[in-house]
Backbone bond lengths (Angstrom), bond angles and torsions (degrees), N, CA, C in turn:
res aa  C-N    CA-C-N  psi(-1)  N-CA   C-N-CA  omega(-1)  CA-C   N-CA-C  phi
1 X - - - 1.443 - - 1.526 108.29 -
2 X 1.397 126.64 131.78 0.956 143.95 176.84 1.699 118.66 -73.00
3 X 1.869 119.18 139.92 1.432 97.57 165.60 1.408 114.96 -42.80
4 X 1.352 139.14 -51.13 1.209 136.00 -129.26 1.542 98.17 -81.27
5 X 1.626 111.06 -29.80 1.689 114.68 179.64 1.562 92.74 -94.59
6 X 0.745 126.12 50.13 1.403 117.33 149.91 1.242 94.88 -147.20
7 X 1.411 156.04 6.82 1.041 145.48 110.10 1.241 129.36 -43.46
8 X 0.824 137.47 -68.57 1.635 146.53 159.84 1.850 106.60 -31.02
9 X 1.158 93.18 -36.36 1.829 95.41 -174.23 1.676 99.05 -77.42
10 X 1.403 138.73 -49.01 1.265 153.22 -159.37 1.852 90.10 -77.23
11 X 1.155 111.91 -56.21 1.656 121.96 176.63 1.598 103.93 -28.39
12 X 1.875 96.43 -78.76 0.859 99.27 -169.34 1.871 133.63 -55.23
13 X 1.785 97.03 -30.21 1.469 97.02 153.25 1.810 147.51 -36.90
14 X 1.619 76.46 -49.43 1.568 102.50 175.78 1.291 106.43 -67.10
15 X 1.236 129.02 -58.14 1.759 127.71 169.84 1.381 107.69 -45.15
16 X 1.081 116.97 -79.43 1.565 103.60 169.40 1.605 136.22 -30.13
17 X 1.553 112.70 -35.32 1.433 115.67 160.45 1.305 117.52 -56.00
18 X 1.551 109.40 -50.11 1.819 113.29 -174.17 1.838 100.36 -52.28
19 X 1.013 102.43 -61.29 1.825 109.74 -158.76 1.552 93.81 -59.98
20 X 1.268 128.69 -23.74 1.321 112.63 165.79 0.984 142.25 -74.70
21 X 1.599 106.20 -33.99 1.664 130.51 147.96 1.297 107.39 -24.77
22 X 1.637 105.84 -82.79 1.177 131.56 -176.75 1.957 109.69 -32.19
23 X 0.948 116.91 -65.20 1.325 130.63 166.77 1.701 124.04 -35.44
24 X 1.574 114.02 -47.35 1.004 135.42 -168.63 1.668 115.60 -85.19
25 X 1.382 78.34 -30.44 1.961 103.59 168.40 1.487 120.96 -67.50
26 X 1.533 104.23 -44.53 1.832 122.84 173.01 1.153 108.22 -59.60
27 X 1.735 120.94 -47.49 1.248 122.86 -149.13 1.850 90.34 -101.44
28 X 1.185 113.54 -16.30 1.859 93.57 164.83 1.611 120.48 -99.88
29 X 0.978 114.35 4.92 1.810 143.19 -167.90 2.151 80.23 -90.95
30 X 1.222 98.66 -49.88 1.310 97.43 -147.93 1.819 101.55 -82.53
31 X 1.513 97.73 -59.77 1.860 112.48 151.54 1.551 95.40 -28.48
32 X 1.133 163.19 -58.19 1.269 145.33 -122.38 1.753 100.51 -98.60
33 X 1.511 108.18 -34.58 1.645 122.98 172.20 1.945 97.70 -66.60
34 X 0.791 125.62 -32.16 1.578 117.40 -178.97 1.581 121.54 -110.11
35 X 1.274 131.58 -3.48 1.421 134.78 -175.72 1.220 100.66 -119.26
36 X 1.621 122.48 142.05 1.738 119.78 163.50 1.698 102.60 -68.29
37 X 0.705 132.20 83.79 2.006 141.69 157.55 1.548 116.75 -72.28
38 X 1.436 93.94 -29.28 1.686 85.16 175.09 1.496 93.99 61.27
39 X 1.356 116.68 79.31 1.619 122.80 176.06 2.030 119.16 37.53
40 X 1.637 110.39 -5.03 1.274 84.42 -149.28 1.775 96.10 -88.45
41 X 0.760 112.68 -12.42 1.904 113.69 166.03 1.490 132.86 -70.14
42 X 1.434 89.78 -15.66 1.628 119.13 157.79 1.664 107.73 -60.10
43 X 1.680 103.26 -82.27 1.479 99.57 -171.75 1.583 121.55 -58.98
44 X 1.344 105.27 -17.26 1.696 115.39 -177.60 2.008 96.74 -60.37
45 X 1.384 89.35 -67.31 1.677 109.27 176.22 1.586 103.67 -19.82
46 X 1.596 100.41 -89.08 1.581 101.50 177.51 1.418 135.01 -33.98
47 X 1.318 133.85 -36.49 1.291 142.30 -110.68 1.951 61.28 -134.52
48 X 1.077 129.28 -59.82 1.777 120.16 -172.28 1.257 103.06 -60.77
49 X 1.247 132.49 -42.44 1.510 129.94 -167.99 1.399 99.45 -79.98
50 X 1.516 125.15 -44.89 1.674 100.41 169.00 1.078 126.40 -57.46
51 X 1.182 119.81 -44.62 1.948 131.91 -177.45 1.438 97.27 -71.30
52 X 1.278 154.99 3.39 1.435 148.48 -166.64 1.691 84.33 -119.88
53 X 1.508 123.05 -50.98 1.127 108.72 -151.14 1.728 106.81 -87.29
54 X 1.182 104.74 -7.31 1.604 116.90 173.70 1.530 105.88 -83.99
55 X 0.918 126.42 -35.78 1.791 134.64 -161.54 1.902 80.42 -84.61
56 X 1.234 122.73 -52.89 1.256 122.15 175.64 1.668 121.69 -34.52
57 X 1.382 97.75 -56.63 1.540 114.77 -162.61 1.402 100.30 -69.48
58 X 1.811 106.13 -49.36 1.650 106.72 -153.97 1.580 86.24 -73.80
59 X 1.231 140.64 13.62 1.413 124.11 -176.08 1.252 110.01 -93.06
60 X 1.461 107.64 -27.70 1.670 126.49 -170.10 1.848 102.81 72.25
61 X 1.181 92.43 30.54 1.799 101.00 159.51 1.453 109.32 -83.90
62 X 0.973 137.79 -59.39 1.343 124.94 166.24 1.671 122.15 -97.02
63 X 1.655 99.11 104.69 1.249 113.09 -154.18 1.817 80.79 -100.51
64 X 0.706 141.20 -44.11 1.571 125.54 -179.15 1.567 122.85 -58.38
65 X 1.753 107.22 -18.44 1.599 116.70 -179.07 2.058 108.61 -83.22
66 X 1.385 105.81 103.74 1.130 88.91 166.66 1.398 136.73 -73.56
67 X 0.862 119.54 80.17 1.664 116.81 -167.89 1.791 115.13 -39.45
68 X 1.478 95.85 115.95 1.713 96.04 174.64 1.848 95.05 -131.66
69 X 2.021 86.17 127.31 1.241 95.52 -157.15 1.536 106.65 -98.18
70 X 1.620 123.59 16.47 0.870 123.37 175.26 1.757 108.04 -103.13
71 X 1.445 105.29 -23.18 1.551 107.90 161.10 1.463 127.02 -73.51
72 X 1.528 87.92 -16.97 1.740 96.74 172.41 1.296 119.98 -75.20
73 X 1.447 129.02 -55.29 1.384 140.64 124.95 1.325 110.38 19.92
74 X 1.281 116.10 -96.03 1.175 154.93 -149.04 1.698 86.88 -71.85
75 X 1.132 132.64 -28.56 1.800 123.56 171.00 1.145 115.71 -94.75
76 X 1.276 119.92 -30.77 1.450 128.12 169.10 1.226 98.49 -58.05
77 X 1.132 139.84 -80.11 1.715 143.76 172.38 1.452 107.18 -28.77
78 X 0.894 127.71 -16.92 1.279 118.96 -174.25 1.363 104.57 -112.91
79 X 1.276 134.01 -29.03 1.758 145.48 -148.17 1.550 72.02 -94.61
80 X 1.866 126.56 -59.40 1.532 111.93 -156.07 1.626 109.12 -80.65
81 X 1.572 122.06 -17.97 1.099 114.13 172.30 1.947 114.34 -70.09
82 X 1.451 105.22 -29.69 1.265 91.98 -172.97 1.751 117.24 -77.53
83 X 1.537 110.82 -13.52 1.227 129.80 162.47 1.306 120.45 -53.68
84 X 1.578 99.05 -69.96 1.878 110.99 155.71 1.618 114.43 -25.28
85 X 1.211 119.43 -55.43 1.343 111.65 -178.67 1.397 128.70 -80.10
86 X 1.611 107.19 -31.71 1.112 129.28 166.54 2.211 111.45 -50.22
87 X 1.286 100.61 -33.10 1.442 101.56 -174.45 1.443 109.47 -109.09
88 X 1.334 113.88 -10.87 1.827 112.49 158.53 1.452 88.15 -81.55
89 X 0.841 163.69 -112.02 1.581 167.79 -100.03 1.992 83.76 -56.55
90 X 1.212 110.55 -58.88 2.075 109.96 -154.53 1.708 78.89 -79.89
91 X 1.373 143.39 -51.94 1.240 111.17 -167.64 1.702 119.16 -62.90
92 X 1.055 125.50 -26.18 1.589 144.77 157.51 1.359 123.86 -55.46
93 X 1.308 111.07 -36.94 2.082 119.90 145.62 1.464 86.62 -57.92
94 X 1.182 117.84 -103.12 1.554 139.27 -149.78 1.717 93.61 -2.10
95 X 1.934 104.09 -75.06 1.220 116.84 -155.79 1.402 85.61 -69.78
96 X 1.405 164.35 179.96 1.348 171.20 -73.71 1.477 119.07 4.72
97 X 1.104 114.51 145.82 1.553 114.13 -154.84 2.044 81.65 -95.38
98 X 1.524 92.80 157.21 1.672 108.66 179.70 1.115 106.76 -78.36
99 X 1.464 110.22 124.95 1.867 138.39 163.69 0.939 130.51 -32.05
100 X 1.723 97.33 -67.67 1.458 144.37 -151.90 1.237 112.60 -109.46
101 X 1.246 133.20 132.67 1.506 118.09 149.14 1.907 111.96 114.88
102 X 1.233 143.24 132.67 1.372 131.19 165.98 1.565 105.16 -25.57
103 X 1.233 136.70 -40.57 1.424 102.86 -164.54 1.701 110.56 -73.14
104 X 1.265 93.76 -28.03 1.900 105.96 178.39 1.833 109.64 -40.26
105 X 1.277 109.36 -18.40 1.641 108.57 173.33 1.597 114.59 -91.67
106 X 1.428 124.77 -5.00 1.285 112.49 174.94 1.578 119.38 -76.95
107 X 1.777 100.74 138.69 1.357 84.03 -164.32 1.845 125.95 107.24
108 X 1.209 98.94 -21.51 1.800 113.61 -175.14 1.370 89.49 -92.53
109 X 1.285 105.79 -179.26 1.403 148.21 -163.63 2.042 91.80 -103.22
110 X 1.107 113.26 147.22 1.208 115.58 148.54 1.450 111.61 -149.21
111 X 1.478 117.75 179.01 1.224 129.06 -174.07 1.609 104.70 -144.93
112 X 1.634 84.93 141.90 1.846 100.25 -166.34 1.008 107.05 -86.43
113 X 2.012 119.84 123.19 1.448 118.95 166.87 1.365 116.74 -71.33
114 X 1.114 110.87 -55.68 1.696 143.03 -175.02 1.523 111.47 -129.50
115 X 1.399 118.41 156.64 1.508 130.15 -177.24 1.216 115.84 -156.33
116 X 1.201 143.19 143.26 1.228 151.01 174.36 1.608 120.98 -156.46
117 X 1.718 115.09 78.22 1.332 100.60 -177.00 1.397 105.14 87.46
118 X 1.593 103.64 -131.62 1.446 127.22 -174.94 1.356 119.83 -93.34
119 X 1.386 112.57 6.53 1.738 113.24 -176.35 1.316 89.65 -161.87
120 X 1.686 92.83 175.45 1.580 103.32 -168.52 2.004 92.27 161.78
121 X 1.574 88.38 -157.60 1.792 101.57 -176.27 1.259 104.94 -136.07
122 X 1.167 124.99 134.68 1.504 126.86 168.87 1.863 121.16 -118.80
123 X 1.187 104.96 167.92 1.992 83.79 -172.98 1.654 77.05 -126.14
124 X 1.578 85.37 148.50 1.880 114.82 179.91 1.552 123.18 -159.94
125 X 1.493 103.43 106.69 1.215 104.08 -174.81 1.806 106.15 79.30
126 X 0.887 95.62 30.81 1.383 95.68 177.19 1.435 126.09 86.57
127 X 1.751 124.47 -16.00 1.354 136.19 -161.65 1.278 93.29 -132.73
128 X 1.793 104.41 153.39 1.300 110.35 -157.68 1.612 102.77 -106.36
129 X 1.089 140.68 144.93 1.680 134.23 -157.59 1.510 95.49 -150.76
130 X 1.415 103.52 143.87 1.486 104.27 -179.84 1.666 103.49 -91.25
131 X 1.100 110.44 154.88 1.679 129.37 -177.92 1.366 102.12 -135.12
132 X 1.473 79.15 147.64 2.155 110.84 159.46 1.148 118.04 -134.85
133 X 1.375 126.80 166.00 1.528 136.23 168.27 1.219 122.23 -94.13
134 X 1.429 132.05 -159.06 1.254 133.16 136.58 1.438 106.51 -96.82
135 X 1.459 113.89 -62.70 1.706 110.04 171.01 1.272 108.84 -93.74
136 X 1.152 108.74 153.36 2.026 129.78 151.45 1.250 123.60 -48.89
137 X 1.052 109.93 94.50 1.578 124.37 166.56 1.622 108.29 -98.81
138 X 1.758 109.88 173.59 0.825 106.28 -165.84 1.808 100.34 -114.03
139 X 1.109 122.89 108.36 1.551 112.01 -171.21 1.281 121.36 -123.70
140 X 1.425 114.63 124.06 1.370 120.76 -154.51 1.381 87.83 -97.68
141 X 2.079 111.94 172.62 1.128 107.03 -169.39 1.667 118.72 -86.08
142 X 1.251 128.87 128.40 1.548 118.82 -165.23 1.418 100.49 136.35
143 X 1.630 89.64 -50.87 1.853 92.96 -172.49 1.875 120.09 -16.93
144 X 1.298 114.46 166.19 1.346 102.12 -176.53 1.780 86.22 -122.70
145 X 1.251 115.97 155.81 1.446 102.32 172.97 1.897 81.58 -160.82
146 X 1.300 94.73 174.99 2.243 114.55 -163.40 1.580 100.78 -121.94
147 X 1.046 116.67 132.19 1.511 130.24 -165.94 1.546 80.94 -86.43
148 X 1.619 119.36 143.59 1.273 113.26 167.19 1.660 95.68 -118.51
149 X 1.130 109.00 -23.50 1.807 111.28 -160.92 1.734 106.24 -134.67
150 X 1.094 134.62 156.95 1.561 156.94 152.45 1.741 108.82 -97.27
151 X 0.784 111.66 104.51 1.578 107.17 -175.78 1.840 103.03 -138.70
152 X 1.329 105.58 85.40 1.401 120.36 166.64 1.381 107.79 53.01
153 X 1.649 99.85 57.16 1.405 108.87 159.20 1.535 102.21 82.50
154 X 1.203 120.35 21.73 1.559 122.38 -169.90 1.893 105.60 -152.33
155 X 1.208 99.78 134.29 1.701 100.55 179.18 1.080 119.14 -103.05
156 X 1.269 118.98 134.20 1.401 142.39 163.52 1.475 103.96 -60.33
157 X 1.146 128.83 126.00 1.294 139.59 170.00 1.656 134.07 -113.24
158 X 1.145 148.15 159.02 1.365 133.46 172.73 1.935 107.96 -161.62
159 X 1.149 111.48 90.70 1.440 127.05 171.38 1.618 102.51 11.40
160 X 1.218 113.13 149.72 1.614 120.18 166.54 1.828 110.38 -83.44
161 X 1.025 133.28 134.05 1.242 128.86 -168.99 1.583 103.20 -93.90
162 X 1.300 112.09 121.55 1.834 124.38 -179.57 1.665 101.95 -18.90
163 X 1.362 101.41 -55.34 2.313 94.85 -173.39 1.249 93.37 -54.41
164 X 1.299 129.70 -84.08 1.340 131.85 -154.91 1.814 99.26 -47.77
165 X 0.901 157.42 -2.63 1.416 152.59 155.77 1.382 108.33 -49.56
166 X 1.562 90.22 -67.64 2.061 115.92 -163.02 1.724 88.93 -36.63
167 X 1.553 114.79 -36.11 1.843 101.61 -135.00 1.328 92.36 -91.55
């Protein structure tokens, strides 16, 4: 085997690395529109398509691409900023408290229909839900009391404490 075929053999490796780059870059660029990543399949994305498309150029495999590395720059900066935003936007979903759904009442205010002891009915959000305690309090109707738990269609409850009234 000759230097020159073992150049050509290493070449051709290296070309093959770029287009895989390149590839691996599309397909996490693209992964990043369908998976919660929180931007990070974004910067993976970019960061392969630059290093694929440089390993490309310096090979003189794509001899028709003029490489301009200040336009290259200039997309990378832009591919990771739009990522950047793309993954503040889903960590900013993520953290938001729930809408929808029984857990969306933990944490609220309720008001006592009925009471007895350790159970009773409270109204929330407009619908009336049965509640329990751990201890027996005494809760008149109006009372205000704080959902701490959802427990199979049933609320956990715990009295409003006199300060927190005043405020």
């Amino acid at each position: 085997m000759t230097s020159e075929d073992a150049i050509f053999n290493s070449v051709a490796w290296v070309n093959a690395g770029g287009l895989f780059l390149i590839a691996i870059g599309v397909c996490f660029v693209v992964g990043e529109f369908f998976l919660p990543a929180f931007g990070l399949f974004g910067f993976a994305g970019v960061a392969a398509l630059i290093i694929g498309t440089v390993i490309l150029d310096q090979t003189g495999y794509i001899t028709s691409l003029d490489l301009n590395i200040p336009l290259l720059l200039s997309l990378a900066v832009g591919g990771l900023a739009l990522s950047g935003l793309g993954g503040w936007y889903a960590w900013k979903l993520h953290r938001r408290k729930i809408s929808a759904g029984p857990e969306s009442l933990l944490g609220d205010m309720a008001e006592i229909v009925n009471w007895s002891g350790t159970s009773g009915h409270v109204r929330i959000q407009g619908d009336i839900w049965q509640a329990y305690a751990d201890t027996p309090f005494r809760g008149q109707t109006g009372d205000k009391v704080l959902v701490c738990l959802v427990d199979h269609m049933k609320l956990k409850i715990r009295p409003q404490e006199k300060e927190q009234e005043k405020e």
